[in-house]
LOFI-351006 format. One record per residue (C-alpha): residue number from 1; residue in one letter; x, z, y. Coordinates in Angstrom, 3 decimals, decimal comma, padded with zeros to 6 digits. Each point is the difference from the previous one (the first is absolute). Example, Ala and Ser with C-alpha at 12.3 -4.5 7.8 and 13.67 -1.06 7.14 Angstrom:
BEGIN
  nr rest     east       up    north
   1    A  012,300  007,800 -004,500
   2    S  001,370 -000,660  003,440
***
This chain:
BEGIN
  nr rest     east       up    north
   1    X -014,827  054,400 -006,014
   2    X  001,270  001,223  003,189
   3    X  002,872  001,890  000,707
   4    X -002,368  003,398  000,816
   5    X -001,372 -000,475 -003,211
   6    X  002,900 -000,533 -002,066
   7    X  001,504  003,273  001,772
   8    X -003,076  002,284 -000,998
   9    X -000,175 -001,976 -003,324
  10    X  003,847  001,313 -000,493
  11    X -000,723  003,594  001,361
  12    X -002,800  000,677 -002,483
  13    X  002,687 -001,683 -002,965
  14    X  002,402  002,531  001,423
  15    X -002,149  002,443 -000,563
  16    X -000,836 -000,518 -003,392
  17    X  003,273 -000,916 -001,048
  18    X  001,061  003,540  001,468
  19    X -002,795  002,285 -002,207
  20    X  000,938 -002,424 -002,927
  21    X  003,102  001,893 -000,032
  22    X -001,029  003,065  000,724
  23    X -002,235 -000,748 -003,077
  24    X  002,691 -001,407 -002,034
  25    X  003,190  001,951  000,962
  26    X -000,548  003,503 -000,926
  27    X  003,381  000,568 -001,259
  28    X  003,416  001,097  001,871
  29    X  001,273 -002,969  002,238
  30    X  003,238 -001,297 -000,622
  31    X  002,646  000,468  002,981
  32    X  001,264 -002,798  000,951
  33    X  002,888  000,020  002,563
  34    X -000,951 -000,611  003,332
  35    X  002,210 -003,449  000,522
  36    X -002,221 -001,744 -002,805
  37    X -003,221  001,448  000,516
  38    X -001,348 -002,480  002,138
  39    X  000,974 -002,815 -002,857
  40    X -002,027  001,667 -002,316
  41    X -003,629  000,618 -000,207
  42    X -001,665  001,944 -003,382
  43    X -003,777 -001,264 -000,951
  44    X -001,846  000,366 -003,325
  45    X -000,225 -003,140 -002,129
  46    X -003,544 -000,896  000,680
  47    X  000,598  000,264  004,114
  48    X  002,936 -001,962 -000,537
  49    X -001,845 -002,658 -001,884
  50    X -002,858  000,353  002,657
  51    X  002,693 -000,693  002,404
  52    X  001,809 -002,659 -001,429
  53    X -003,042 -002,170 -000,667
  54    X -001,200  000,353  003,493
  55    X  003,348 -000,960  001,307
  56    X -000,134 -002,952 -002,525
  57    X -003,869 -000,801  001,331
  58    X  001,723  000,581  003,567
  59    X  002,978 -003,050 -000,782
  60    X -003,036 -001,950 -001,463
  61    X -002,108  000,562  003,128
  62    X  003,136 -000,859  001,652
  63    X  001,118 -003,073 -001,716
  64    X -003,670 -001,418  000,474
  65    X -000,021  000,254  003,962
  66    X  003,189 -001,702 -000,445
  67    X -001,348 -002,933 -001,903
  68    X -003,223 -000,340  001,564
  69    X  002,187  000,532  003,623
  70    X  002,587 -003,003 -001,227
  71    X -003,397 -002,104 -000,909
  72    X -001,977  000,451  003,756
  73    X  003,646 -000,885  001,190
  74    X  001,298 -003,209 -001,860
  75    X -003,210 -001,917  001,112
  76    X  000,557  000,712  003,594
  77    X  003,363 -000,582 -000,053
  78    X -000,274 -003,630 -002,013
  79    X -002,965 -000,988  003,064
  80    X  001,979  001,257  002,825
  81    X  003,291 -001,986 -001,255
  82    X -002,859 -003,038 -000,057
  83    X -001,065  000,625  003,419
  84    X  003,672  000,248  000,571
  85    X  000,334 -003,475 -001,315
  86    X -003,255 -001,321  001,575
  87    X  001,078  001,409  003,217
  88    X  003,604 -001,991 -000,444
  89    X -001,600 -003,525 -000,971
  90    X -002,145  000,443  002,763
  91    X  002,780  000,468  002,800
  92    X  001,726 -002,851 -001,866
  93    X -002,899 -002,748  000,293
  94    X -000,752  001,099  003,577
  95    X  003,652 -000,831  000,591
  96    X  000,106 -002,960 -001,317
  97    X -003,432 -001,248  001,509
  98    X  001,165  001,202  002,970
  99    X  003,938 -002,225 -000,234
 100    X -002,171 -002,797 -000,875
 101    X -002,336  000,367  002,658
 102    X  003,046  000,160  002,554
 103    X  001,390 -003,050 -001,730
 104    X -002,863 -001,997  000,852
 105    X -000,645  001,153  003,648
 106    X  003,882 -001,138  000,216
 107    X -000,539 -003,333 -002,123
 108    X -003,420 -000,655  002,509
 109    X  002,033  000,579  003,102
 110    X  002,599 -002,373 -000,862
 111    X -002,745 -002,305 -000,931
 112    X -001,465  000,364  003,509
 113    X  003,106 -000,005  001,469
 114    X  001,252 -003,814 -001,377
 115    X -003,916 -001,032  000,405
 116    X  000,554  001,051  004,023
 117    X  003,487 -001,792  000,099
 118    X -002,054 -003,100 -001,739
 119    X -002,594  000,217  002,601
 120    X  002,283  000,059  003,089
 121    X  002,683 -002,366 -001,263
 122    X -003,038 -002,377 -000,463
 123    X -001,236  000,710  003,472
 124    X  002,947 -000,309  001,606
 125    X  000,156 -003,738 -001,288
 126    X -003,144 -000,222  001,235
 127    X  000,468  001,447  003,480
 128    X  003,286 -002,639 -000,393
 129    X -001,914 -003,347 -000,591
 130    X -002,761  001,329  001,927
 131    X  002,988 -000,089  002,848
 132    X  001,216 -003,590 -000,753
 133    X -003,612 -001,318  000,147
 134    X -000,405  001,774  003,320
 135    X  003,256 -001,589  001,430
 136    X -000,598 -003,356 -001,306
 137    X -003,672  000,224  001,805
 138    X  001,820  000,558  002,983
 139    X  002,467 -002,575 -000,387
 140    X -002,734 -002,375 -000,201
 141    X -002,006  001,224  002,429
 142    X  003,000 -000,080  002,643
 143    X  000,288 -004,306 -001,421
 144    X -003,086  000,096  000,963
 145    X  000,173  000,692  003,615
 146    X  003,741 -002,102  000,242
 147    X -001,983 -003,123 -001,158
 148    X -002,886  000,631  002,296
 149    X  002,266  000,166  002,897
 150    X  001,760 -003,195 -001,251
 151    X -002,953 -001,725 -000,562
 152    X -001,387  000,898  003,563
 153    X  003,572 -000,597  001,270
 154    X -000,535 -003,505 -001,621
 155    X -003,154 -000,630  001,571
 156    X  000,915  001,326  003,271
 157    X  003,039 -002,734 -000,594
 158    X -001,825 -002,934 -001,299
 159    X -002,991 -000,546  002,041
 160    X  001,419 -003,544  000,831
 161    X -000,068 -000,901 -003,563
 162    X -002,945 -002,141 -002,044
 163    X -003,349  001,684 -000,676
 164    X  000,716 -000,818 -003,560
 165    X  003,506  001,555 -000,329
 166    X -001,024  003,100  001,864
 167    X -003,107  000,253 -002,550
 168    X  001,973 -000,510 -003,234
 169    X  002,464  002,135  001,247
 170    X -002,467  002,993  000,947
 171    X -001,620 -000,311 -003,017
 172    X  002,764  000,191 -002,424
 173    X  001,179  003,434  001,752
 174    X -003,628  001,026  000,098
 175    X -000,091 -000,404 -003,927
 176    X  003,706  001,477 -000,114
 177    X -001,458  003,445  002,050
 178    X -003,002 -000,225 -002,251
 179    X  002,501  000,018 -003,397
 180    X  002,247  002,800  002,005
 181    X -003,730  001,699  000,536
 182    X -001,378 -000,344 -003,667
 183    X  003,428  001,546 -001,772
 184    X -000,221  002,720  002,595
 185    X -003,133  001,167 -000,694
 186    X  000,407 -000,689 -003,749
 187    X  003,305  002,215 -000,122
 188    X -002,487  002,585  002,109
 189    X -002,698 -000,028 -002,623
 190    X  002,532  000,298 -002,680
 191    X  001,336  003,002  001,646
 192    X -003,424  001,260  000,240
 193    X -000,727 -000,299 -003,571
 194    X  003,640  001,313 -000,978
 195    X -000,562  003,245  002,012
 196    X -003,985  000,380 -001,278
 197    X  000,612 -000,117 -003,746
 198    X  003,070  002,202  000,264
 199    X -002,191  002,182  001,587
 200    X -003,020 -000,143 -002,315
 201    X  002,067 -000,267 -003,008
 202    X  003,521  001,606 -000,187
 203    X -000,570  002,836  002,314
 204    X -003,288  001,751 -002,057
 205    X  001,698 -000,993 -002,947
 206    X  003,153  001,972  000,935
 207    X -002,690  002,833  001,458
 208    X -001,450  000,029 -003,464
 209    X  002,968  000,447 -001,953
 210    X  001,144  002,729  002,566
 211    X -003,246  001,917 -000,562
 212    X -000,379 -000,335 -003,870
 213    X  003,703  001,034  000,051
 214    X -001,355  003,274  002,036
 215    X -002,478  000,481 -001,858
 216    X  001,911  000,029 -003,438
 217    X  002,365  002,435  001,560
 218    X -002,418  002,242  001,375
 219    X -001,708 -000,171 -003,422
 220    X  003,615  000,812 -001,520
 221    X  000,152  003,104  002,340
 222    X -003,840  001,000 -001,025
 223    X  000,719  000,234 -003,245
 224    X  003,649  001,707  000,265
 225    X -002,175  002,838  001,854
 226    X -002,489 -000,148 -003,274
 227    X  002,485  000,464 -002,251
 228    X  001,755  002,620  001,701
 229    X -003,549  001,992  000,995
 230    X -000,864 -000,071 -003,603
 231    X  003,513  000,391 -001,441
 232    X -000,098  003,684  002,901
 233    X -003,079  000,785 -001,905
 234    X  001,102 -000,357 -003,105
 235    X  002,891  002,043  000,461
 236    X -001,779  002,751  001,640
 237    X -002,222  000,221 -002,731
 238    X  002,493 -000,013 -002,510
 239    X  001,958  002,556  002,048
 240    X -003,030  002,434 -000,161
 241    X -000,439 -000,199 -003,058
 242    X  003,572  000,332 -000,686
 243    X  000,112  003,112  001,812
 244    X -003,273  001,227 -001,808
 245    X  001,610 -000,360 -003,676
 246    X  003,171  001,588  001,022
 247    X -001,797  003,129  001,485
 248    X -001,844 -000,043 -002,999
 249    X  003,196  000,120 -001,856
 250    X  001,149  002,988  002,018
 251    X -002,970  002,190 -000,116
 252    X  000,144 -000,530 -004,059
 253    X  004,184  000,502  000,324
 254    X -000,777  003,439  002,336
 255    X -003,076  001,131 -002,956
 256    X  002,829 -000,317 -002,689
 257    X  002,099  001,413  001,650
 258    X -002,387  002,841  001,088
 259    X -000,965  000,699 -003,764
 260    X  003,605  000,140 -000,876
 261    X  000,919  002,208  002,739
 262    X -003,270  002,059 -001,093
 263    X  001,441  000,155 -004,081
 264    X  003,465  000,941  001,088
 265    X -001,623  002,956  001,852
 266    X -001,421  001,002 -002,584
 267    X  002,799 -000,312 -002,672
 268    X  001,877  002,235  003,282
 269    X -002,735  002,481 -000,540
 270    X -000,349  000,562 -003,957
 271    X  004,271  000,492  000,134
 272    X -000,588  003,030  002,815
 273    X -002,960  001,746 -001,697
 274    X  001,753 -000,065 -003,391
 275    X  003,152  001,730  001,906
 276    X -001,946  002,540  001,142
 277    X -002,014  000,893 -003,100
***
């Protein structure tokens, strides 16, 4: 019933209630001094039992939208203090997945850090005895061309001397500059095979690592984003529908509050048309 209604609905109970005692009330009315009158309202027993049962329906009425008010409300309130909770153990394991996720980025990058140090400490020995080799080449090379000079310094010296000598002699620095010659080249080769398997095999083996290390932290970053996309979705959701229930529970706060606003206007009214009759 709306409020126009329950105002005509009044105004025609009024009315009655007025010829009722015109009806009843024939004799004298009693004077009643002026400072009490309004406290003090004279019906016949049948409009006051009329009255008093409607005003008893009324509290029923009354006591029912309560209830029924209470009942809407309790089950809105229980699922918005679960959303409330949801909401709450959401933000929690994003946190946590997201302190773990840092953790690991930070344990990775230390991991790639001493795997680097590894890498160049063992290059540097490398690039070290790669050196020594290099200067020990050298040094034998530069033998090399001090016993060719002696040995042409020795012909040049002995060409007096026996066929025979001359021929030992040249031959046994010939097989000397052919030993000098063969550990040369050997050393060479070695160096050549040093520098190709490092190259084949510890350098794309550190590459590797580097890139699986990437990719695991770009994978670690991926899925932070995920989680935080779906965890923003989540919580907008929950927000909205958060907001919905509470307007809900203000537009049923602002109806009670209209109907009780509505009674005690009309409880206002009965009290002033009594005073006047």
């Amino acid at each position: 019933m709306t409020k126009e209604e329950m105002m005509i609905a009044f105004a025609q109970r009024k009315k009655e209630w007025i010829g009722m005692n015109r009806k009843y009330n024939t004799a004298t009315p009693t004077i009643v001094p002026r400072r009490t009158q309004r406290h003090r309202v004279f019906f016949p027993d049948e409009t006051y039992n009329l009255l008093m049962s409607e005003l008893a329906q009324l509290d029923k009425e009354r006591e029912e939208k309560i209830r029924s008010y209470s009942q809407r409300i309790n089950p809105l309130a229980e699922q918005r203090r679960a959303l409330i909770d949801i909401i709450d153990e959401d933000a929690e394991i994003q946190q946590n997945e997201h302190l773990a996720a840092i953790e690991e980025e930070k344990r990775l990058r230390l991991e790639l850090i001493d795997k680097t140090k590894e890498y160049l400490s063992n290059r540097l020995t490398f690039m070290i005895r790669q050196r020594e080799l290099i200067e020990e080449r050298e040094f034998y090379r530069t033998e090399t061309v001090c016993l060719q000079e002696d040995l042409s310094a020795l012909l040049n010296q002995n060409k007096t001397t026996a066929p025979q000598r001359k021929q030992q002699y040249n031959e046994q620095l010939l097989l000397h500059l052919e030993h000098l010659r063969l550990m040369t080249s050997a050393i060479e080769e070695k160096t050549r095979d040093m520098l190709f398997w490092h190259e084949k095999r510890t350098v794309p083996m550190w590459k590797k690592k580097i890139r699986s290390v990437d990719a695991r932290v770009k994978q670690w970053k991926k899925k932070e984003k995920e989680i935080r996309r779906r965890w923003k979705n989540d919580r907008v959701g929950l927000d909205t529908e958060a907001k919905r229930i509470q307007r809900r529970i203000q537009q049923l706060i602002m109806r009670d509050g209209k109907i009780s606003e509505s009674e005690s206007d009309d409880d206002d009214n009965d009290d002033g048309q009594t005073y006047s009759n």
